[in-house]
C-alpha positions in Angstrom: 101.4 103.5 117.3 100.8 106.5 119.6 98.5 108.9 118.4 98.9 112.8 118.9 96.2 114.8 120.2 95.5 118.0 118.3 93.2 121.3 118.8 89.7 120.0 117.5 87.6 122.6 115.5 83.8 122.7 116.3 82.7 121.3 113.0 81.1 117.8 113.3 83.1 115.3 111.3 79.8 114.8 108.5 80.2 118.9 107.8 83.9 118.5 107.7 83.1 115.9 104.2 80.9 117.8 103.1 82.7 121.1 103.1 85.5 118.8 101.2 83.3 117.7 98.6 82.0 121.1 97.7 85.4 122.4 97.0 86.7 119.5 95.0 82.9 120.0 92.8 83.7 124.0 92.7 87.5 123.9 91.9 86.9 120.8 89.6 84.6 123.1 87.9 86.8 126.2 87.8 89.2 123.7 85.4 86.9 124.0 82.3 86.6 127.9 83.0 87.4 129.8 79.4 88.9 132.3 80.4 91.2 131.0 83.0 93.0 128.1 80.9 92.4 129.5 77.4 91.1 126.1 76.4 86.9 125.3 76.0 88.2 121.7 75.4 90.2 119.6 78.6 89.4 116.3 76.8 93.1 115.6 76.2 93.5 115.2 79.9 93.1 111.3 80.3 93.4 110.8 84.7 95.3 107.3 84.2 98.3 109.2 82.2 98.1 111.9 83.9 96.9 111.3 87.6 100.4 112.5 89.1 100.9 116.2 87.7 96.9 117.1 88.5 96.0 115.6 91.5 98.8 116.6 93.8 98.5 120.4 93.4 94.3 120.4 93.7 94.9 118.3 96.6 97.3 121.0 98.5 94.7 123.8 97.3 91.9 121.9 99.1 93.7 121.1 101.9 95.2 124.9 101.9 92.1 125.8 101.7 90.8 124.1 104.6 93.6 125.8 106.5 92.9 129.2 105.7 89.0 128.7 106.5 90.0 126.5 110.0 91.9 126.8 113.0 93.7 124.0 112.8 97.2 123.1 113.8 100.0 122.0 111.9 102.4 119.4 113.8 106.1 118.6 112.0 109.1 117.0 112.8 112.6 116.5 111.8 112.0 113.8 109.3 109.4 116.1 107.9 112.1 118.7 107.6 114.0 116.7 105.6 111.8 115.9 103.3 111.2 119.2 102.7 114.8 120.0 102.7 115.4 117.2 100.2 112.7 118.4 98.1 114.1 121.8 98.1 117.4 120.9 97.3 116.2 118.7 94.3 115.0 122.1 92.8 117.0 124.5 93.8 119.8 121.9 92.3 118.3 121.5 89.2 117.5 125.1 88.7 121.2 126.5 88.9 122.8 123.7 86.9 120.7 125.7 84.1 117.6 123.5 83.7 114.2 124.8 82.7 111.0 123.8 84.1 110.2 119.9 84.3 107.4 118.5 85.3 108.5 114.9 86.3 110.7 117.4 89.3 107.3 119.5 90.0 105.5 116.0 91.1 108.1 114.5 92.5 108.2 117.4 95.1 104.3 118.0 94.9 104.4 114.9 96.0 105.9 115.1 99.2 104.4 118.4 100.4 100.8 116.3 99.2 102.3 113.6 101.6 103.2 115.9 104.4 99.9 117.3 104.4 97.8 113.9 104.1 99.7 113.3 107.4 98.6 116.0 109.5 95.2 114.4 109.1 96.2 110.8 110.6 95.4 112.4 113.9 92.2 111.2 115.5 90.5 114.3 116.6 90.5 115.3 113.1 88.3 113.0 111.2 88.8 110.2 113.8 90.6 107.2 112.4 88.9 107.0 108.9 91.7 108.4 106.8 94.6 106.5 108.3 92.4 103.3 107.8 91.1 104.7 104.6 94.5 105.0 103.2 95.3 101.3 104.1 92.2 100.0 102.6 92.1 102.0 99.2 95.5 100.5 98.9 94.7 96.8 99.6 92.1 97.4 96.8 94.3 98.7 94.7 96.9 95.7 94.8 94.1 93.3 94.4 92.6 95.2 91.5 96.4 95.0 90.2 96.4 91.4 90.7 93.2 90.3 89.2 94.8 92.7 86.0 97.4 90.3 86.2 95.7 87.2 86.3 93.4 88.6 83.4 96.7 89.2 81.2 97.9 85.7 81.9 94.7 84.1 80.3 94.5 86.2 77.3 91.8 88.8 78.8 93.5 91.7 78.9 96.2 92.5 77.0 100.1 93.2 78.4 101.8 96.6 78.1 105.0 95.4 76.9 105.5 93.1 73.9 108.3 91.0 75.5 106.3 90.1 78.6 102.6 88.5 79.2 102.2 90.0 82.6 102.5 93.7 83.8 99.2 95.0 85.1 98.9 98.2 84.2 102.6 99.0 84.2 104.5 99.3 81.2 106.8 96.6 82.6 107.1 93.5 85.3 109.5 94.8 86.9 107.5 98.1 88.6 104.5 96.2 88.6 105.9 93.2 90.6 107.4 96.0 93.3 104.3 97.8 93.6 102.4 94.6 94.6 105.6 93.8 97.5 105.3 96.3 99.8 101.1 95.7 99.7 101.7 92.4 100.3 103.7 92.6 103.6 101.5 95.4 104.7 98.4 93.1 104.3 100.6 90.2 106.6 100.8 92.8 108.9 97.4 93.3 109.5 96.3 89.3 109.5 99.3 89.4 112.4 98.7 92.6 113.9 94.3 93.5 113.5 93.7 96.8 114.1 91.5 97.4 117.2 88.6 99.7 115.2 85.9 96.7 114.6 83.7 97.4 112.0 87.3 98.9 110.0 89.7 96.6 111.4 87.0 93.2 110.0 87.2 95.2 106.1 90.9 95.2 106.3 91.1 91.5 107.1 89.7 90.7 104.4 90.6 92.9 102.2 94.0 91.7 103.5 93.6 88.1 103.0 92.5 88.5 99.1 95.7 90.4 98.7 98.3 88.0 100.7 96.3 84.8 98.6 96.3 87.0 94.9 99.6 88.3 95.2 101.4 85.0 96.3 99.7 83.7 93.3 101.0 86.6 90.6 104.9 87.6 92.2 106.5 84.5 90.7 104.4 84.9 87.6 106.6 88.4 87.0 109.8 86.8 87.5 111.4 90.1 89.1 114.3 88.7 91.2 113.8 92.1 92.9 110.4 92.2 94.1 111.2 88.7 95.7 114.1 89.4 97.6 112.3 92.9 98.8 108.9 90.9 99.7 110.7 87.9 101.4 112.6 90.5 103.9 110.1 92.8 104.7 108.2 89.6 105.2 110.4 88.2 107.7 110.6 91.3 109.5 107.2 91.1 110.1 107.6 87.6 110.7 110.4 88.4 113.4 108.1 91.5 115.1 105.9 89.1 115.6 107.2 86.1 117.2 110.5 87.4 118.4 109.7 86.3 121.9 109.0 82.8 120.4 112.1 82.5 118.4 114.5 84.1 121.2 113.4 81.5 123.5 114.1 78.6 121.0 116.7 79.5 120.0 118.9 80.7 123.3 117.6 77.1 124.8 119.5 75.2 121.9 123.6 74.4 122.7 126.2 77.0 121.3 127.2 74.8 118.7 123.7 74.4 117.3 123.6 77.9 116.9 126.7 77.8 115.3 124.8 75.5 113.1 121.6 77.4 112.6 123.5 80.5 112.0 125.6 78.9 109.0 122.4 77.4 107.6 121.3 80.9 107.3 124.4 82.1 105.8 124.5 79.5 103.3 121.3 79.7 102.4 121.4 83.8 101.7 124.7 82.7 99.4 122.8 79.9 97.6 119.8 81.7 96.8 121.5 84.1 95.8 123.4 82.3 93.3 120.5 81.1 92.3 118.7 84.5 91.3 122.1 85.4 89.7 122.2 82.2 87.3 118.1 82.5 86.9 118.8 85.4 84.9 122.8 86.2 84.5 122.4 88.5 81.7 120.5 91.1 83.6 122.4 91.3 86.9 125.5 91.3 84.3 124.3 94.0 83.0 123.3 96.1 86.1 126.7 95.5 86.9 128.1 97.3 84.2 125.4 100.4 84.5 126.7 100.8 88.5 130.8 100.3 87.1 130.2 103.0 84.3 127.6 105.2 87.0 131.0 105.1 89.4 132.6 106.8 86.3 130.6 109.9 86.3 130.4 110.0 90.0 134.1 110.8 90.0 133.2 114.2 87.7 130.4 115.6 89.4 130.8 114.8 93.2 129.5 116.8 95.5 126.4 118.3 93.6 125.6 115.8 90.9 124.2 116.3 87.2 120.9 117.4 88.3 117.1 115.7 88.8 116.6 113.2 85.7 119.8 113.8 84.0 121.2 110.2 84.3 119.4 109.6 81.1 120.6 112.6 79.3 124.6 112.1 80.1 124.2 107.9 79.9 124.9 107.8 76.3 128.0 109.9 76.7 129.1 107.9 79.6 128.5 104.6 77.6 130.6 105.4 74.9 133.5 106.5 76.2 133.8 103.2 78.2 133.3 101.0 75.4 136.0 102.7 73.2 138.0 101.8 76.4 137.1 97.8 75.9 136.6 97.1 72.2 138.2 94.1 72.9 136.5 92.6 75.7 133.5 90.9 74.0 131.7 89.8 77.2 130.8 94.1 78.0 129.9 94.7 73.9 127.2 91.6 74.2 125.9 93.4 77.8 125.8 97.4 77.0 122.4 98.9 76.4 120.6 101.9 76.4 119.3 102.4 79.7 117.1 105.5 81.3 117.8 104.3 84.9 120.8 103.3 87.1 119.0 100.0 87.7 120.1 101.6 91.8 118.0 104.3 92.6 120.7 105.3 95.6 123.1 105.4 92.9 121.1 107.9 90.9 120.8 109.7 93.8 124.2 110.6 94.0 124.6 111.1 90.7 122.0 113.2 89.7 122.1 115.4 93.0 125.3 114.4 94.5 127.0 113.4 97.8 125.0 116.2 99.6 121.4 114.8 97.9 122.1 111.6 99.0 122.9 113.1 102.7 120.0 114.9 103.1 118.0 111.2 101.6 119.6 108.9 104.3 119.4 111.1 107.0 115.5 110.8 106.4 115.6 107.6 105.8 118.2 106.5 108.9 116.2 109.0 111.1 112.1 107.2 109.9 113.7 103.4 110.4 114.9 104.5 113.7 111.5 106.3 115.0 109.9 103.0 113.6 112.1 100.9 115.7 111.3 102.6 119.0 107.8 102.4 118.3 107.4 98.3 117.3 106.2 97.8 121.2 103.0 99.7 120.1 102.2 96.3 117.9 100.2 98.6 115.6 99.8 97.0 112.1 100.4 100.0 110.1 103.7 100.9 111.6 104.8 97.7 111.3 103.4 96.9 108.2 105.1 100.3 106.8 108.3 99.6 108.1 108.6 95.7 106.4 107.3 97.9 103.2 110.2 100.5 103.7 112.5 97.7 104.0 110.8 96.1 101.0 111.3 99.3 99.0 114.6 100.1 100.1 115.8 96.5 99.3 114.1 97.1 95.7 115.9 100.5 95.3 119.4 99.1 95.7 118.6 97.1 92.6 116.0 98.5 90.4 114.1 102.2 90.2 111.0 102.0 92.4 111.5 105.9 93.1 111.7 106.6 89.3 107.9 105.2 89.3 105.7 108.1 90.3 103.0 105.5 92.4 105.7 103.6 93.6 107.3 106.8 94.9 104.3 108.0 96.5 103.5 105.2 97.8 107.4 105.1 99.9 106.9 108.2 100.9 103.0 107.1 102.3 104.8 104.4 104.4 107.8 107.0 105.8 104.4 108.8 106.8 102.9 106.7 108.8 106.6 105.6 110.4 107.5 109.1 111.1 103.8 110.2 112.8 105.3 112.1 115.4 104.2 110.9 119.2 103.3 113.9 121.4 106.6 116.0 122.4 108.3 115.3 119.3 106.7 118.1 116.7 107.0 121.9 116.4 103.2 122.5 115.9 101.9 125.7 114.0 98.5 127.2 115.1 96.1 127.8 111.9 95.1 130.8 113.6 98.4 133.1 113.4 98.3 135.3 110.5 101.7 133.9 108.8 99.6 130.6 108.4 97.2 132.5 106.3 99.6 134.4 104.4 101.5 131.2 103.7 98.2 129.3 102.3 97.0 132.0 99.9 100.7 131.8 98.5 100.3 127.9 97.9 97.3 128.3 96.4 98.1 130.8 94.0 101.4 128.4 93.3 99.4 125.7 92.7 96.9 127.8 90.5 100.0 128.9 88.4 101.3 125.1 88.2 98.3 123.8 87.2 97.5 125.8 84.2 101.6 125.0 83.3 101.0 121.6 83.8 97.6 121.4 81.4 99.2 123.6 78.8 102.0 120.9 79.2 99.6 118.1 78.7 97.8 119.4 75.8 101.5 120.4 74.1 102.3 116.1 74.6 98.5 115.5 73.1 99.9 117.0 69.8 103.2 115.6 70.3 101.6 112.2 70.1 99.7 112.8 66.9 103.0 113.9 65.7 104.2 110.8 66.4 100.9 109.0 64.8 101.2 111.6 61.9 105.2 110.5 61.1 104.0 107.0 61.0 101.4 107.2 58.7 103.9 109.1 56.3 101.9 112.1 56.4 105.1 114.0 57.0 104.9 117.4 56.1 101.8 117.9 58.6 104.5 116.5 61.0 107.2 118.6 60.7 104.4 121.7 61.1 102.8 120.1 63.9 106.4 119.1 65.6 107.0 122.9 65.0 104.4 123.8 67.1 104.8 121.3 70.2 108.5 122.3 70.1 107.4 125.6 71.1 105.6 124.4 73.9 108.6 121.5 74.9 111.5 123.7 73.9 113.6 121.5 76.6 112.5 117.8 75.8 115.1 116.3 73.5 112.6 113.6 72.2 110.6 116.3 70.1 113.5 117.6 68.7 114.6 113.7 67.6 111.1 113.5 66.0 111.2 116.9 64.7 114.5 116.0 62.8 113.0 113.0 61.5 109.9 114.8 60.1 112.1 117.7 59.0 114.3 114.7 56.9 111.7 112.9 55.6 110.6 116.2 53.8 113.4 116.8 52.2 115.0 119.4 54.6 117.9 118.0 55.6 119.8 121.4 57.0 117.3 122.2 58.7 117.1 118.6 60.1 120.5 118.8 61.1 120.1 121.8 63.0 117.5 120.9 65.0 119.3 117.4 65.4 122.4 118.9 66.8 120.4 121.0 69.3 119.2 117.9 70.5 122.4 116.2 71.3 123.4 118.6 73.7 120.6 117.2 75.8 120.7 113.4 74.9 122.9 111.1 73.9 120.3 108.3 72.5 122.1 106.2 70.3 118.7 106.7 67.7 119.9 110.6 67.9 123.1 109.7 66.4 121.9 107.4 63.7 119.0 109.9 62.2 122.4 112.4 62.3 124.4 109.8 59.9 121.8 110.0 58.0 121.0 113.5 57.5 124.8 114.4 57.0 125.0 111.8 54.6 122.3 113.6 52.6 124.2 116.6 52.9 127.5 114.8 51.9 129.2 115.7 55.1 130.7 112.1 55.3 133.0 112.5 57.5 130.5 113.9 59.9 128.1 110.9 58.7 131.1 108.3 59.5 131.4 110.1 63.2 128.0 110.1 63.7 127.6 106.7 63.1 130.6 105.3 65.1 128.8 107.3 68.2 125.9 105.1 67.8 127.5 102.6 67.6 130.2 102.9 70.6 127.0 103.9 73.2 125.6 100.0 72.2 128.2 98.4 70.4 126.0 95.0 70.3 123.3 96.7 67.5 123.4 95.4 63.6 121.9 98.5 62.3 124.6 101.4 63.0 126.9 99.2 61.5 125.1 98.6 58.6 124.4 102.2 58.0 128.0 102.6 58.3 129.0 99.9 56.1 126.4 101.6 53.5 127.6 104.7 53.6 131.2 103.6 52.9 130.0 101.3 50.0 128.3 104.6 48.9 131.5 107.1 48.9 133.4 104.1 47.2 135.3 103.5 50.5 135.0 99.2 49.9 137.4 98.0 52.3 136.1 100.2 54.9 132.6 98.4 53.8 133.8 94.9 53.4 135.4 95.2 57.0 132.2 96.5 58.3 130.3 94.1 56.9 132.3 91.2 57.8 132.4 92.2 61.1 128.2 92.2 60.8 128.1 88.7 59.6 130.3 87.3 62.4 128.7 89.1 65.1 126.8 86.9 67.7 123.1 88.1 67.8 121.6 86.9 71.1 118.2 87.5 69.9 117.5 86.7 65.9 114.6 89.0 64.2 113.9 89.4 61.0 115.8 92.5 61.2 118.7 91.5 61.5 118.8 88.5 59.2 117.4 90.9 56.3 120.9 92.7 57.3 123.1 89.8 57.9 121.7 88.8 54.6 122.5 92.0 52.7 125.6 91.9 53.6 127.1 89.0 52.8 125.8 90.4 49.6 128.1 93.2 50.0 130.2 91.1 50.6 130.0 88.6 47.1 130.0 91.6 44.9 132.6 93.3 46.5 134.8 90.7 45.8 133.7 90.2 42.4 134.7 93.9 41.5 138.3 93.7 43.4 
């Protein structure tokens, strides 16, 4: 990969690390400043949960600082552009649909200006090649610090993060886990294929490289995530291909035509077979996904052009869900596959839904535009650029069925690798002297940006702090200091519909069921989660509104038609108000349902009613 030449400042490269490190010890400091935050007390701020709403903004104030203080100059092009443009878009989208502030949007575009910025550094008369090389190494270590997480969870060392599967790392689930580890791992074949020419560097990420190629071969099958191994088995092969194209041209244009005929239907049937295979290794979820992308074409049809707006997929899903399956009460084979699901399981999909045809535009163009830059630069046989490109395609291949770019580190880490792609060769960037006085202007205006979305973003934190012991507060019953401290955090999260679902909850288990209902009903014009509808069945049926109880309960139950509990809520609440045929045919319909996975849940309802059922008939 060419490298760009840029203006070099007269600081040695030591001073330049050690100006660095003074300003991340002073403006690390300035965080537990009273009067600043308002807060003496920042130990709610845990840097695992919360990693990707701090560190982004103090990163562009140190770098912005560094700007203002240097003369150095800032080199863009048009993929960088688009990012920005995308970015831009993203908010200005989710603004004027009549959203309020959300932080999941404010590191998602942090994290592409953090990105942008990183990049301008990559050039070798800045620090020389340590961050480029830095980058690639802290990753390594990180996938192999994910694997041996992995391997730990397997024996029983560690335990998982969710209760269905043994193995996630730190993830919450296989699935992201086993994608993050994909892209690493053809990055790390790259650079066994490809060594880097710095020596003492290039001999650290060999072998950093080989302990990740060995670990994660080991822990990808362990995760079972179909995705993951289609996504690390192409950008493998590309790799693969880069490497010894000239080898596998020359084989295969000496063979006859009808051998290659031959090797060429091989191929072919083989892609078919395996996947056949994936589909039948787990036919319920790609069932599934189907049905999410055929009800996500749905809503596409309403909102077009500009979409529903960042992360509001998950808000309109419900909706979506249930006025399909009134559609197909009959077909049994969707009821046994619908779900609850926060993601379009298609991240491109979600794309266009959330922010439309022009969103997704404005995505592929930067997208079309880095693959192509990559492709006219695979002569330079530089392991990064072609270790970033098979991890594009390995993301890209991921996104089509799964949400890597819903998974803040997996996100980052994409748009790392469409960094390194897009590092613009000489004549190919607008460049932006440090010097000019716009420059300045425009870095004292991040900075006090950043300052400002900082302090939101650690009130925000310390507002989800005592949402949690909410939470921990409505489980251990005390419920009244529930309700008062939901009250409170509700304040803070005025927009987050799950405080408002666990502020009804605490508000019904104290008796105040109007008030529960009110808060409830707010909520539901931001979600439609089918728990939402059954705490409303509930509280109406306290209040004796049963006709609003009955419809409250039949919208749980049409978002995920498949659930015992709606149903027997329902079939309670009839028994209740004396309805019993309306019960009995509920209940029936409970006892004959197929359950594809048996708790103790839902025999302790199957079991109650066909009690229903016995005295029912008794008293007809």
């Amino acid at each position: 990969m060419e490298e760009v030449g840029r203006p070099a400042t007269r600081v040695t490269v030591v001073q330049q690390y050690v100006f660095f490190i003074l300003l991340a010890i002073t403006f690390l400091s300035a965080l537990f400043f009273k009067p600043f935050l308002k807060f003496t007390d920042l130990s709610f701020i845990n840097v695992k949960a919360h990693f990707f709403y701090i560190v982004p903004p103090v990163f562009i104030i140190l770098v912005s600082v560094y700007l203002f203080l240097g003369r150095y100059t800032l080199s863009f092009n048009w993929i960088d552009f688009l990012l920005i443009a995308y970015a831009c878009y993203s908010l200005l989208n989710y603004n004027l649909l009549g959203f309020g502030y959300n932080e999941n949007l404010a590191s998602f575009t942090l994290s592409i200006l953090s990105i942008l910025l990183l990049k301008q550094f990559y050039t070798p008369k800045s620090f020389g090649v340590h961050p480029l090389y830095g980058c690639f190494f802290l990753l390594l270590l990180f996938g192999f610090y994910e694997v041996v997480y992995g391997e730990l969870q397997i024996f029983g060392y560690r335990s998982s993060h969710h209760k269905l599967f043994s193995i996630t790392g730190t993830f919450h689930n296989p699935g992201p886990y086993a994608i993050f580890l994909s892209p690493i791992f053809v990055v790390s074949l790259a650079i066994l294929l490809f060594p880097p020419s710095y020596s003492l560097l290039s001999k650290l990420l060999t072998i950093a490289s080989w302990f990740s190629v060995v670990g994660i071969s080991i822990i990808l099958p362990a995760t079972q995530s179909r995705t993951a191994w289609v996504g690390t088995l192409i950008g493998a092969v590309f790799v693969l291909v880069v490497k010894f194209k000239k080898e596998i041209s020359f084989h295969y244009f000496r063979i006859k035509s009808v051998y290659r005929v031959g090797v060429l239907l091989t191929i072919i049937f083989g892609l078919l077979a395996g996947a056949y295979l994936l589909y039948q290794y787990k036919p319920a979820s790609a069932e599934g996904r189907a049905l999410v992308w055929r009800e996500g074409a749905g809503l596409f049809r309403k909102h077009a052009l500009w979409g529903l707006g960042f992360e509001q997929f998950k808000a309109n899903f419900g909706n979506i869900q249930s006025a399909f399956m009134e559609k197909h009460l009959n077909d049994l084979s969707l009821i046994e596959r619908a779900d609850y699901v926060p993601y379009a399981f298609n991240d491109f999909l979600q794309i266009i839904l959330e922010n439309g045809l022009i969103g997704l535009g404005i995505f592929s163009a930067f997208l079309v535009l880095t693959l192509r830059k990559g492709v006219k630069q695979l002569h330079t046989a530089s392991a990064f650029l072609i270790g970033s490109m098979g991890a594009l395609l390995t993301l890209i291949v991921a996104g089509f069925f799964s949400y890597p770019f819903e998974v803040p580190v997996i996100w980052v880490l994409f748009l790392f690798f469409i960094s390194v792609v897009s590092y613009p060769p000489m004549g190919e960037t607008l460049s932006i002297p440090g010097r000019i006085g716009i420059v300045k202007i425009l870095c004292l205006l991040t900075i006090a940006l950043m300052v400002m979305v900082l302090k939101s973003e650690i009130h925000l934190i310390k507002a989800k702090t005592d949402w949690k012991k909410a939470r921990d507060l409505l489980s251990g019953h005390s419920f009244n200091k529930s309700a008062e401290l939901y009250r409170t955090v509700l304040q803070e999260l005025p927009d987050t519909p799950e405080v408002m679902l666990g502020y009804g909850k605490a508000l019904y288990m104290t008796g105040d069921f109007a008030q529960s209902a009110t808060i409830l009903e707010k909520a539901s014009t931001r979600t439609a989660d089918p728990v939402l509808y059954t705490n409303l069945g509930n509280v109406y049926l306290k209040l004796d509104k049963y006709d609003l109880s009955e419809k409250s309960y039949k919208k749980a139950i049409s978002i995920i038609p498949n659930k015992l509990y709606p149903r027997y809520l329902l079939a309670m609440m009839y028994l209740k108000t004396g309805d019993s045929v309306k019960a009995r045919q509920t209940a029936f319909y409970i006892v004959n349902m197929p359950v594809s996975i048996p708790s103790p849940a839902s025999r302790q309802i199957t079991f109650e009613m066909k009690n229903l059922l016995v005295k029912t008939e008794k008293s007809r």
